[in-house]
C-alpha positions as CSV (number, residue, x, y, z in Angstrom):
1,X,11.9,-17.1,-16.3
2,X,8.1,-17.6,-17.2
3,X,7.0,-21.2,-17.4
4,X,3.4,-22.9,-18.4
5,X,1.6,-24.2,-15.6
6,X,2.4,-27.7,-16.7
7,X,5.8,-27.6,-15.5
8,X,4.0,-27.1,-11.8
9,X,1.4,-29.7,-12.0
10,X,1.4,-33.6,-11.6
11,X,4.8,-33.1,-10.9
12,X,7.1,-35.0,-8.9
13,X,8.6,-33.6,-5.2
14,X,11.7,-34.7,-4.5
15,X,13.5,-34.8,-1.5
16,X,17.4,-33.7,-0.9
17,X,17.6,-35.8,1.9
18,X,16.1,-38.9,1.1
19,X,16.7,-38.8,-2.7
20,X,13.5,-40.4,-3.5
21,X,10.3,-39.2,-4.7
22,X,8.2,-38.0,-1.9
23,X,5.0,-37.2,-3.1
24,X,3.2,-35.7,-6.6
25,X,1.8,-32.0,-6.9
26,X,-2.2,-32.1,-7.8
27,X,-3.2,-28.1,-8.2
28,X,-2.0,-24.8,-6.7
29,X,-3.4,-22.8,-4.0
30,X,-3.6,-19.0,-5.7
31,X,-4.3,-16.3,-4.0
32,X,-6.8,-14.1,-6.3
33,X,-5.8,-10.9,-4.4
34,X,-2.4,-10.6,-6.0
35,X,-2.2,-14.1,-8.2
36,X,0.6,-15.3,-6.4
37,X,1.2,-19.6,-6.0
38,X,0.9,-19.8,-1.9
39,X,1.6,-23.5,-2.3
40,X,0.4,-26.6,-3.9
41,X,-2.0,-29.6,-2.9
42,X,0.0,-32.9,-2.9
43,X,-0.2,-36.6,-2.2
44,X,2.2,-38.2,0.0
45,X,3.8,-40.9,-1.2
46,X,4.0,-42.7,2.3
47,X,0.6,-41.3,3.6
48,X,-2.2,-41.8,0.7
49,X,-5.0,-41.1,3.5
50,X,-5.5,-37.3,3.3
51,X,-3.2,-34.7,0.6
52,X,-1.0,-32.9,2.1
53,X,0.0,-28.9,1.3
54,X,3.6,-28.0,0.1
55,X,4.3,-24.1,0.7
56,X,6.2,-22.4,-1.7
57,X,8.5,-20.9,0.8
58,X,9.6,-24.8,1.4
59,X,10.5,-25.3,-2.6
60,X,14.2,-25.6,-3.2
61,X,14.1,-25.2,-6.6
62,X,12.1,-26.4,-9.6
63,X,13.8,-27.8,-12.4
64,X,11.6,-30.3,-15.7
65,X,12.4,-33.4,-13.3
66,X,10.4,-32.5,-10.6
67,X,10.1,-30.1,-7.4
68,X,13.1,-30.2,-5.1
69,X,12.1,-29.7,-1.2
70,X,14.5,-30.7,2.0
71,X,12.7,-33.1,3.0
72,X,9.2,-34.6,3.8
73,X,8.9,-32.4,6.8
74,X,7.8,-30.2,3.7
75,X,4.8,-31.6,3.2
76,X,2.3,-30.4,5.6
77,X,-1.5,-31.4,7.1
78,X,-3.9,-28.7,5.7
79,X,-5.0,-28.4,8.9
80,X,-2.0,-26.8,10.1
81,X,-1.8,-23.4,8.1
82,X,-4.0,-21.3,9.7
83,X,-3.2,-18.3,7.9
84,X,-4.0,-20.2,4.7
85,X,-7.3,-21.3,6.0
86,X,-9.7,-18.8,4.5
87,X,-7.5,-18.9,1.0
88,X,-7.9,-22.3,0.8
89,X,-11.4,-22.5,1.6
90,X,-12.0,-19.9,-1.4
91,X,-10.4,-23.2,-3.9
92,X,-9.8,-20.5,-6.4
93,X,-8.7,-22.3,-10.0
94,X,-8.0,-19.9,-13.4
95,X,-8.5,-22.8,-15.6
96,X,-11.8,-22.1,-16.9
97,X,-12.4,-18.9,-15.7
98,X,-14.6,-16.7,-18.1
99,X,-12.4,-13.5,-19.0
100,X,-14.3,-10.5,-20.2
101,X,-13.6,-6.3,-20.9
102,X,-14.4,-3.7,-18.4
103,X,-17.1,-3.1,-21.0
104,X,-18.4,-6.6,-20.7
105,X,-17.3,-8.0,-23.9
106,X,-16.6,-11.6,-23.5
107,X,-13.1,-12.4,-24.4
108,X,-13.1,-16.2,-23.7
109,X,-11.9,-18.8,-21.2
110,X,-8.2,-19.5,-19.1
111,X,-6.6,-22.0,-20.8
112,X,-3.5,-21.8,-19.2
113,X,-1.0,-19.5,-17.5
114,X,2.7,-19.0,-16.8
115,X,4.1,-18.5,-13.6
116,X,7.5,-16.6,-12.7
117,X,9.7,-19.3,-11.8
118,X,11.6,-17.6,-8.9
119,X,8.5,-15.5,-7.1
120,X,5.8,-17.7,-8.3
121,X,3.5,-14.8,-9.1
122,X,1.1,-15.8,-12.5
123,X,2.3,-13.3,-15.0
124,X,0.3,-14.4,-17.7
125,X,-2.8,-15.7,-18.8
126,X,-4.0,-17.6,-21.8
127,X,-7.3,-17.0,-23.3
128,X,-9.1,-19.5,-25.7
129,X,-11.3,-17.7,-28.0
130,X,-14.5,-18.7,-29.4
131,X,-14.4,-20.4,-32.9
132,X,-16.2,-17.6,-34.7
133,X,-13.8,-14.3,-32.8
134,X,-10.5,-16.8,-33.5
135,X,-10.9,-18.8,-37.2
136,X,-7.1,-19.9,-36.5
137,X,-8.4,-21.2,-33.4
138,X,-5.4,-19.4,-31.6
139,X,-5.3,-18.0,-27.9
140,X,-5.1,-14.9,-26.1
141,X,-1.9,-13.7,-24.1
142,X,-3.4,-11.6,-21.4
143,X,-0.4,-9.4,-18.9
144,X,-1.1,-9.6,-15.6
145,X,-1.0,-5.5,-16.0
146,X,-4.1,-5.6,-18.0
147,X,-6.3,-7.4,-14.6
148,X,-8.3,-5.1,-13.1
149,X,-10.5,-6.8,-11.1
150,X,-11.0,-11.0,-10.2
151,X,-14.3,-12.2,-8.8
152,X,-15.1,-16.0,-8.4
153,X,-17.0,-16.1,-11.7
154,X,-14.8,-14.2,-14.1
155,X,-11.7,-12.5,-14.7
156,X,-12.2,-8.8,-15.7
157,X,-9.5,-6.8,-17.9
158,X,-9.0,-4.0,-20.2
159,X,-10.3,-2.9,-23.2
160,X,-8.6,-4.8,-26.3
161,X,-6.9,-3.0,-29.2
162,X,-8.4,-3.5,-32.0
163,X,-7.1,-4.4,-35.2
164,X,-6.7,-1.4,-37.8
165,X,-5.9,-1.9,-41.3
166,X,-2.7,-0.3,-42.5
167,X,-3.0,1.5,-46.1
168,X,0.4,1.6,-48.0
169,X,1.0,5.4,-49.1
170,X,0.0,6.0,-52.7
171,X,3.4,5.8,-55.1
172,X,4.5,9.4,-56.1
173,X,5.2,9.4,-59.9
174,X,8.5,11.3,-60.4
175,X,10.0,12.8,-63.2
């Protein structure tokens, strides 16, 4: 099931063991390689000094109340995760990254994207368009099959279809 990022951020963690709220989400850790959510910065609710990383492998579940972990064992120094070292170094965010063609037509910026709830892999992405492409002032819906390349300045994707008027056949008089 695909859900908005907003249903990943500022959330709650909660922990099975202790029943409490441990500790808030702030932004995810993606890996622009293959889009994936490696993890999530978070602030300990006990240790306000320093945030804390919570790896996806260490989510239970996620349901609208909150993220569901073990326990705060969970949440771990960044320090730590040496294989996520040079990803998080990269602090690679989609919101606000400019998306344009392979032919370098500028489509617009990342609004928003939806994540698959059970691998955490981005699936979508959600364009705003500029006032004078968009008179609706509507968004984009962008597949993650149509990426073809990320860089740390832009998203790059394919060509869009463009809109083609559709003619009615002329009536045939019978008789």
């Amino acid at each position: 099931m695909l859900q908005l990022s907003q249903l990943l951020l500022n959330r709650p963690i909660l922990s099975l063991r202790a029943s409490a709220t441990i500790g808030h989400t702030l932004t995810p850790i993606i890996n622009p390689n293959n889009l994936k959510i490696e993890g999530f910065y978070c602030r300990d609710r006990f240790d306000k000094k320093t945030d804390k990383v919570l790896l996806y492998q260490d989510i239970r579940e996620i349901l609208p109340q909150g993220i569901i972990v073990n326990d705060r064992d969970a949440l771990t120094d960044p320090s730590e995760l040496i294989r996520l070292k040079d990803l998080m170094q990269l602090n690679f965010n989609l919101i606000g990254k400019q998306v344009v063609t392979v032919s370098k037509q500028k489509v617009g910026k990342v609004m928003d994207f939806a994540t698959e709830m059970e691998t955490l892999y981005i699936q979508k992405l959600y364009v705003s368009q500029p006032i004078y492409k968009n008179l609706n002032g509507g968004s984009l819906s962008v597949d993650r099959s149509q990426i073809t390349e990320i860089t740390s300045s832009q998203i790059i994707i394919n060509e869009l279809l463009q809109p083609t008027s559709v003619r009615a056949p002329a009536a045939v008089q019978t008789t």
